[in-house]
C-alpha atoms as a printed R data frame, in Angstrom:
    type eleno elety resid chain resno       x       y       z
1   ATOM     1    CA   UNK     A     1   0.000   0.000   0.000
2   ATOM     2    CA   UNK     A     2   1.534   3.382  -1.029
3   ATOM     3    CA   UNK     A     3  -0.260   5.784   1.473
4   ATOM     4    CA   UNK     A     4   0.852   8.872   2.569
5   ATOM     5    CA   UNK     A     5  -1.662   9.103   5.376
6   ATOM     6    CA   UNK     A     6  -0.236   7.198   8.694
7   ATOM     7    CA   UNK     A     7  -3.185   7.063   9.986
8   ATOM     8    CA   UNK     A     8  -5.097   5.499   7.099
9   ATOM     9    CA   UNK     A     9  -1.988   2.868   6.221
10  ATOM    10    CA   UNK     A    10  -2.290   1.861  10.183
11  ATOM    11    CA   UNK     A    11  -6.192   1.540   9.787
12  ATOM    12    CA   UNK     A    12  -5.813  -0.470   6.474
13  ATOM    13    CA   UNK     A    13  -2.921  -2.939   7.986
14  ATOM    14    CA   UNK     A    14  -5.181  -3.637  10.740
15  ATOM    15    CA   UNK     A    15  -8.237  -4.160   9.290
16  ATOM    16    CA   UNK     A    16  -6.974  -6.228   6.238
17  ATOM    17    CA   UNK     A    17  -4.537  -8.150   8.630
18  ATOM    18    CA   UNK     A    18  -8.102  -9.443  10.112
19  ATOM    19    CA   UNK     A    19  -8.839 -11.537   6.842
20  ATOM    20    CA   UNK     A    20  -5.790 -13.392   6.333
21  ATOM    21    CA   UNK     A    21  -3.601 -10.383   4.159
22  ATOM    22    CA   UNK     A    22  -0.028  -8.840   4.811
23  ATOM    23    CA   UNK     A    23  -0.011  -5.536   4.142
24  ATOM    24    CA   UNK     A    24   3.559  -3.889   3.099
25  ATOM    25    CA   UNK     A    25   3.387   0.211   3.621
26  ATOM    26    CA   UNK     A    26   5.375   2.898   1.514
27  ATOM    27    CA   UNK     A    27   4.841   6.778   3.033
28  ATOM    28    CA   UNK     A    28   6.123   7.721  -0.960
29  ATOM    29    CA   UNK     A    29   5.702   6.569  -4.763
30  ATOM    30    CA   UNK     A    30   9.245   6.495  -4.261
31  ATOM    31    CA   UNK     A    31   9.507   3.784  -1.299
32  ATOM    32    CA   UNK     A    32   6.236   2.130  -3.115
33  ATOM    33    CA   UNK     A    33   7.918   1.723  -6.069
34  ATOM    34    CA   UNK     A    34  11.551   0.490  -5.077
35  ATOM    35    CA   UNK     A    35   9.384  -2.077  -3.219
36  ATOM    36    CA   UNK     A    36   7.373  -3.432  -5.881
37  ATOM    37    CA   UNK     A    37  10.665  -3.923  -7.961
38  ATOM    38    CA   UNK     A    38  12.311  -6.164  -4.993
39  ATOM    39    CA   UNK     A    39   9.334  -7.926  -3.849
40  ATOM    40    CA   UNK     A    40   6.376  -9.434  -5.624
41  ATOM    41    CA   UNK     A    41   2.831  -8.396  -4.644
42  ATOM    42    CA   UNK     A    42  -0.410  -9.679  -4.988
43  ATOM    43    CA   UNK     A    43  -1.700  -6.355  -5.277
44  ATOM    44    CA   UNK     A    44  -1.222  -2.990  -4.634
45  ATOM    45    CA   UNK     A    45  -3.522  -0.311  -3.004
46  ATOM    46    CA   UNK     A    46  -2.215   3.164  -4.540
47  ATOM    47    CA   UNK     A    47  -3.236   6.764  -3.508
48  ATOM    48    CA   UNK     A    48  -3.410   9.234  -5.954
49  ATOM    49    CA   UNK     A    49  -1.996  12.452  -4.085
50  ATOM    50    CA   UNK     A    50   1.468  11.349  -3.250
51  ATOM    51    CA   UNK     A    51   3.691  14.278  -1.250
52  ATOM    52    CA   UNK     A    52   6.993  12.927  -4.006
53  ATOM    53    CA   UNK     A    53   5.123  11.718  -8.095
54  ATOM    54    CA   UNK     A    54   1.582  12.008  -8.613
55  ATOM    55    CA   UNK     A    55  -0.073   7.985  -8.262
56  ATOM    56    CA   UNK     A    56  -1.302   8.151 -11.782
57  ATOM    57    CA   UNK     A    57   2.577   8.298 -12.624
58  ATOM    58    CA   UNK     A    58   3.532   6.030 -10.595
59  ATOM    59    CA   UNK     A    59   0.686   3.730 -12.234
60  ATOM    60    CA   UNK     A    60   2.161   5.042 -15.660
61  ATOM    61    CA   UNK     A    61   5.485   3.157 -14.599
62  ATOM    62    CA   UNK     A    62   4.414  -0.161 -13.415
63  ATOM    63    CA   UNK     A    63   2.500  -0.864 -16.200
64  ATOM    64    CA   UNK     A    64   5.616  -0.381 -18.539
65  ATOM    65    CA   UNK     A    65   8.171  -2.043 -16.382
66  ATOM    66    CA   UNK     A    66   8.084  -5.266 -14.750
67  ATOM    67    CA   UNK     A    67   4.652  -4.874 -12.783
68  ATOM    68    CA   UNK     A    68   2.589  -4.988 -16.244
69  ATOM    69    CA   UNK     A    69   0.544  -7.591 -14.459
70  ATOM    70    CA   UNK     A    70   0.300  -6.181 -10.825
71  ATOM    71    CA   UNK     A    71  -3.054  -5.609  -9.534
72  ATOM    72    CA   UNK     A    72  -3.797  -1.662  -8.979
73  ATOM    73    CA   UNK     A    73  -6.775  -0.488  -6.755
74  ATOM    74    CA   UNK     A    74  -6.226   3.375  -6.760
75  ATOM    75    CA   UNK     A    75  -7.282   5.149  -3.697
76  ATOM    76    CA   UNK     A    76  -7.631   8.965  -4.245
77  ATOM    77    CA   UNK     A    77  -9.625  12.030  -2.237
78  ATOM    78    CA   UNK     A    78 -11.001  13.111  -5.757
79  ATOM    79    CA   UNK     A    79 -14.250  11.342  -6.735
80  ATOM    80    CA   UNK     A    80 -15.143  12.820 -10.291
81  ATOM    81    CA   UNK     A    81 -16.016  10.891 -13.613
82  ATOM    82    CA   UNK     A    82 -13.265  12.427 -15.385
83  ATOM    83    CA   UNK     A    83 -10.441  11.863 -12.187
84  ATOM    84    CA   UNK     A    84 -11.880   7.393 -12.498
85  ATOM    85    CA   UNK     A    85 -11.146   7.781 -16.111
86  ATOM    86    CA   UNK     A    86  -7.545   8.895 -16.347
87  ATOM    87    CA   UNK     A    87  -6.606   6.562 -13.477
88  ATOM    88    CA   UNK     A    88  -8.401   3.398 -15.741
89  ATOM    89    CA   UNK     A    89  -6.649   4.674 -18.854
90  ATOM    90    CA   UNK     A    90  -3.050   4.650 -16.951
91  ATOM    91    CA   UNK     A    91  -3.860   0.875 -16.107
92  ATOM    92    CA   UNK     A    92  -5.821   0.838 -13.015
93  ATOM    93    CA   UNK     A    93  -7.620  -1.965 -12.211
94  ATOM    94    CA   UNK     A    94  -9.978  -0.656  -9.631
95  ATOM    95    CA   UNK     A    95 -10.988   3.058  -8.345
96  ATOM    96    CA   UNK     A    96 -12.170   4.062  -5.271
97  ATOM    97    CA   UNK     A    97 -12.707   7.361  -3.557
98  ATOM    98    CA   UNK     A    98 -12.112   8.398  -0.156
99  ATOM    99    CA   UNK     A    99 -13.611   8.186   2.301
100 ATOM   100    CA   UNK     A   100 -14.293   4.652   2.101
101 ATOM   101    CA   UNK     A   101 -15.772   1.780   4.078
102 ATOM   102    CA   UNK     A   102 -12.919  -0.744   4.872
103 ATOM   103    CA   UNK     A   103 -15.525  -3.380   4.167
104 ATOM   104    CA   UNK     A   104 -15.808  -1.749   0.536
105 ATOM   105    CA   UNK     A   105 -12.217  -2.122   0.557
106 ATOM   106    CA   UNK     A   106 -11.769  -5.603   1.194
107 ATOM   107    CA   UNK     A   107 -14.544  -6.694  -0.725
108 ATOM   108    CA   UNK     A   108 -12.861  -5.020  -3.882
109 ATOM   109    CA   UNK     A   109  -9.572  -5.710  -3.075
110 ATOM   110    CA   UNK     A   110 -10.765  -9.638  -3.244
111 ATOM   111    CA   UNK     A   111 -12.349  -8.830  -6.261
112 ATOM   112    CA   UNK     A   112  -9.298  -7.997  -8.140
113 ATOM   113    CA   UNK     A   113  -7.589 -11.021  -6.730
114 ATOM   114    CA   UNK     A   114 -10.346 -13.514  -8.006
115 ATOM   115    CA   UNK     A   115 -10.129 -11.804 -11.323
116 ATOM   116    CA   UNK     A   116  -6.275 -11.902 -11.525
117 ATOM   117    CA   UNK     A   117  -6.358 -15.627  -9.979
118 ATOM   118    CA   UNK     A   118  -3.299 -14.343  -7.850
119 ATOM   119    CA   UNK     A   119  -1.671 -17.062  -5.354
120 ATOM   120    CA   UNK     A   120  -3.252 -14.642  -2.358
121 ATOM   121    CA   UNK     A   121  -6.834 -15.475  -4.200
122 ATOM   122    CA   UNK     A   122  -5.785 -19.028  -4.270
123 ATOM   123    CA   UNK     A   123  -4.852 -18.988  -0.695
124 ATOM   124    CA   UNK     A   124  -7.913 -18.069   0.262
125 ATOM   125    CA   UNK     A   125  -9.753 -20.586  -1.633
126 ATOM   126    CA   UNK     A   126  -8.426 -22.934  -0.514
127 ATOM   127    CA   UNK     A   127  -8.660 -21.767   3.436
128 ATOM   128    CA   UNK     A   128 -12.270 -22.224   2.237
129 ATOM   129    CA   UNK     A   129 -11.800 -25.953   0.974
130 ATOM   130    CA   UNK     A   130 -12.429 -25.210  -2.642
131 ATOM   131    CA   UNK     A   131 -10.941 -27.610  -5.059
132 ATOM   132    CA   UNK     A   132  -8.453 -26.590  -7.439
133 ATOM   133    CA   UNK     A   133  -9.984 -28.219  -9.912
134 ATOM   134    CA   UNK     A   134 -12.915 -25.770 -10.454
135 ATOM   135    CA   UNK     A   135 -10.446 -23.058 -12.720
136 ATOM   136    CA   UNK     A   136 -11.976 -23.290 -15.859
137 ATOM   137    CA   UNK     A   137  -8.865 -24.707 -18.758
138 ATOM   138    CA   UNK     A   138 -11.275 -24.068 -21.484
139 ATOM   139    CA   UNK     A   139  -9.463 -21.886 -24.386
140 ATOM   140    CA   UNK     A   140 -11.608 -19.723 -26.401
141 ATOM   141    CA   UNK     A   141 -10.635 -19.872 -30.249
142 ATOM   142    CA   UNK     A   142 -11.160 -16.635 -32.739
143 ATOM   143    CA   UNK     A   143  -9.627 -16.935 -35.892
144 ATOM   144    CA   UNK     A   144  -5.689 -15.836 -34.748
145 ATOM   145    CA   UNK     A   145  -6.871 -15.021 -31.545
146 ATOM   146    CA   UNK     A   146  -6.859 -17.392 -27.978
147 ATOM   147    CA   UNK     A   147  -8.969 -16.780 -24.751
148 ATOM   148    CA   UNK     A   148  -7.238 -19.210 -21.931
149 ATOM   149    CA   UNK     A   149  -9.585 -18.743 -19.201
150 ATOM   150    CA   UNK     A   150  -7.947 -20.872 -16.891
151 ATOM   151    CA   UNK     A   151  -4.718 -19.547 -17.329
152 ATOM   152    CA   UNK     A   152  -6.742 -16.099 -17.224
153 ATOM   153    CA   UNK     A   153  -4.400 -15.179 -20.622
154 ATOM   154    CA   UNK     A   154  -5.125 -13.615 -24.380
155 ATOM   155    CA   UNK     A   155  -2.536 -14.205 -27.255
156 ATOM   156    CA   UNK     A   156  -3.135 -12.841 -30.827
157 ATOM   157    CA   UNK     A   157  -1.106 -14.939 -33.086
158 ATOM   158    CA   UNK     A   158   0.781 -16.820 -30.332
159 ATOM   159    CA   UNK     A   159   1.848 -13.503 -28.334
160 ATOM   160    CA   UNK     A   160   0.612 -12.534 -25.419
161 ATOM   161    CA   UNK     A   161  -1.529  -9.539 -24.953
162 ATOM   162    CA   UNK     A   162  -1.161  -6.945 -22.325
163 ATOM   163    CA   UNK     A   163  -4.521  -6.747 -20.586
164 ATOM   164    CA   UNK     A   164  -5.725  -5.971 -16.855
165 ATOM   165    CA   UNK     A   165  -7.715  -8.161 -15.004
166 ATOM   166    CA   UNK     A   166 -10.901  -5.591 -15.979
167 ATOM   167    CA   UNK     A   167 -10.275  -5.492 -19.464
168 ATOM   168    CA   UNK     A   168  -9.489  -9.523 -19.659
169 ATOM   169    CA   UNK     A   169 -13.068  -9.991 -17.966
170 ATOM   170    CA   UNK     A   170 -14.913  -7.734 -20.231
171 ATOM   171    CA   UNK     A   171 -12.990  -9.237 -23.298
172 ATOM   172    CA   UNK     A   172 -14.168 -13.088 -22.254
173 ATOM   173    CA   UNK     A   173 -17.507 -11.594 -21.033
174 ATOM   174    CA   UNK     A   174 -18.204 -10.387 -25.295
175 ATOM   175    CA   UNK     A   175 -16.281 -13.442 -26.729
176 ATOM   176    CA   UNK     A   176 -18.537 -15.837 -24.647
177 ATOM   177    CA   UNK     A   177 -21.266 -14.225 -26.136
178 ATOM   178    CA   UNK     A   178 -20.268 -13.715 -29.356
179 ATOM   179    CA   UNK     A   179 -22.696 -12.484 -31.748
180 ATOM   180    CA   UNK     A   180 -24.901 -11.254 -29.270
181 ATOM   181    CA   UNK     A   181 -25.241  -7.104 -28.575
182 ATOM   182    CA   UNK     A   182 -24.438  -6.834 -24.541
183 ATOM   183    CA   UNK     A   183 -24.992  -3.404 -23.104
184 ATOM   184    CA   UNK     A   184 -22.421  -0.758 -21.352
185 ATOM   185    CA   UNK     A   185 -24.448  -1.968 -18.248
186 ATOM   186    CA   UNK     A   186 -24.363  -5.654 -18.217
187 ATOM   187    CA   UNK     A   187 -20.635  -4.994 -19.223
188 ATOM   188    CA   UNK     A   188 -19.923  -2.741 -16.690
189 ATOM   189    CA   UNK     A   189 -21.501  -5.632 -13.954
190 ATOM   190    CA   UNK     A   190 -19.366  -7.988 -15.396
191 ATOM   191    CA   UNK     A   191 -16.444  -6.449 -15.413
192 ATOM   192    CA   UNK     A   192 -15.902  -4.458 -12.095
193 ATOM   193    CA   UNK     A   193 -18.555  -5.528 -10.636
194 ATOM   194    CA   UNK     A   194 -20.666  -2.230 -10.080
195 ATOM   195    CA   UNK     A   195 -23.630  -0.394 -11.537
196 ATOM   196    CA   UNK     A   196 -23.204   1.875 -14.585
197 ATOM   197    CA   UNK     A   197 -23.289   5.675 -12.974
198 ATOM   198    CA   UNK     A   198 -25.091   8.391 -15.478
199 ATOM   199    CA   UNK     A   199 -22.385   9.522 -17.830
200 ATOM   200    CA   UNK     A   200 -19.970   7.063 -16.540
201 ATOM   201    CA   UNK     A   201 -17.916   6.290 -19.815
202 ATOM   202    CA   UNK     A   202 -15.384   4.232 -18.040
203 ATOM   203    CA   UNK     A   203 -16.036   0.877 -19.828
204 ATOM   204    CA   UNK     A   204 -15.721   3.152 -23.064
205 ATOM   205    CA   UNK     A   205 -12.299   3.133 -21.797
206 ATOM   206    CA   UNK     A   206 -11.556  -0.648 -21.144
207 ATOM   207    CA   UNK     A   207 -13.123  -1.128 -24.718
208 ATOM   208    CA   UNK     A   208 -10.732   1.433 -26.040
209 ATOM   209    CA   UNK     A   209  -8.023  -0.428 -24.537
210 ATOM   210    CA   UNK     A   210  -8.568  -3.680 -25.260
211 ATOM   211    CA   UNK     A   211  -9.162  -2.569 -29.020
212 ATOM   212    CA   UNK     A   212  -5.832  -1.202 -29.038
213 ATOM   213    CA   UNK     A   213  -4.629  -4.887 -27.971
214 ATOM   214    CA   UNK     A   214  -6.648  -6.934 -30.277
215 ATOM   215    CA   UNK     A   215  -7.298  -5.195 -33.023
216 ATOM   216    CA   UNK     A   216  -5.105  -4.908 -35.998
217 ATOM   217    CA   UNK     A   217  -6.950  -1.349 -36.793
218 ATOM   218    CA   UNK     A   218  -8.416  -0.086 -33.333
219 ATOM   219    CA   UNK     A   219  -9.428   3.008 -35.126
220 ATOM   220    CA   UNK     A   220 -11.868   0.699 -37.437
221 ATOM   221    CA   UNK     A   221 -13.020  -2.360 -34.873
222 ATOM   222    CA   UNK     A   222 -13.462  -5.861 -36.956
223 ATOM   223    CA   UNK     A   223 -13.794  -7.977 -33.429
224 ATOM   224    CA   UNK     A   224 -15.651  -5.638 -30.848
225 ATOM   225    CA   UNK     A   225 -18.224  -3.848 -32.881
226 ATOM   226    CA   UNK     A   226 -19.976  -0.977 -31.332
227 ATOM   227    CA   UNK     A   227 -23.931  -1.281 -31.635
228 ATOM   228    CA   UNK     A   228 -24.656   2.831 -31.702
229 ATOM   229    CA   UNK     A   229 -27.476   2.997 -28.523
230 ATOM   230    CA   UNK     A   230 -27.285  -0.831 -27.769
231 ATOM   231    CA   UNK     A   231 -23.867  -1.626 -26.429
232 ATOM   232    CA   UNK     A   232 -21.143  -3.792 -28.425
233 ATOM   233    CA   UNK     A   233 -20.830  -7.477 -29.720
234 ATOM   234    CA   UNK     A   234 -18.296  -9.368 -30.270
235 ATOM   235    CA   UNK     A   235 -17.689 -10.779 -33.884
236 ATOM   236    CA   UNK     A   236 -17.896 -13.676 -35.065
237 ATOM   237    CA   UNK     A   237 -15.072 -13.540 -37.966
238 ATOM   238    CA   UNK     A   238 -12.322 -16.192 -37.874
239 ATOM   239    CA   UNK     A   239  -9.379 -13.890 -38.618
């Protein structure tokens, strides 16, 4: 957790520490980020006003070094549309403003980590006596592109794609319903989990994104069609 608030990072460690997690604390991006380059995380809890680099930055910089696949639930004092937006489009997995209900924390927090099928996910599984064997191996086939669900991966033409654990749910969530037109709402559930807020254009964004991935002309969509006042659907096509 890269908090600068002492009082918060002491709350958090507490509370979190009550449901099985360790929580490592960094005062500065600078501290958080020197840490997440010497240790490996399950996830990371990031605020956005930092006292050293701004959290979107420091967002900016895990997801194009080593921590591409690190888990980010950005915590920031500033609650706006537009404020959710930037931090999804700098790779944040989750958003969520302050102040918060420690219960909404942990609840999302555990979200991410079922989503990104993390060894502190699997953990708790199997505290709970789940079997292993109920991770889905099934691989999803389009044409030059691969959906591994179990292995929670996407490749397009044998290389791995780049996708957070948002934008990999909302990709399967279309593909496993191929050919049918899903709304920004249904989506939305799907994806983080939450009801679509009036002029809330943050799964725009995730689409965006995961166009940019998959798509050999993002500007001019052949997989993830847009249905103008419907939603998108996923193609069809075998190429």
């Amino acid at each position: 957790m890269i908090e600068d608030d002492p009082r918060l990072s002491a709350l958090v460690v507490e509370y979190l520490a009550e449901s099985g997690f360790e929580v490592t604390t960094a005062a500065t991006a600078t501290m958080g980020l020197q840490a997440a380059s010497l240790s490996k995380f399950d996830a990371l809890i990031l605020d956005l006003m930092l006292p050293d680099i701004d959290g979107l930055e420091v967002c900016r910089r895990l997801r194009v070094n080593e921590a591409k696949a690190l888990p980010i639930l950005m915590l920031t004092a500033r609650g706006d549309a537009t404020d959710r937006v930037v931090g999804l489009e700098m790779g944040a997995d989750d958003y969520l403003p302050k102040p918060f209900e420690p219960r909404e924390l942990l609840a999302r927090l555990r979200a991410i980590l079922r989503r990104t099928g993390s060894s502190a996910a699997n953990a708790e599984r199997d505290a709970k006596g789940r079997n292993e064997s109920e991770t889905l191996v099934d691989i999803l086939r389009f044409g030059r592109l691969e959906i591994d669900r179990g292995a929670r991966e996407v490749r397009l033409d044998g290389q791995l794609c780049d996708l957070t654990s948002h934008q990999f749910v909302l990709l399967r969530t279309l593909a496993e319903n191929a050919g049918r037109v899903l709304s920004r709402e249904f989506l939305m559930e799907s994806a983080t989990g939450e009801s679509l807020e009036a002029f809330d254009r943050s799964i725009d964004v995730h689409v965006s994104r995961v166009r940019a991935t998959i798509e050999d002309d993002p500007k001019q969509p052949r997989r993830i069609i847009t249905v103008r006042g419907a939603g998108y659907v996923f193609a069809r096509q075998q190429n």
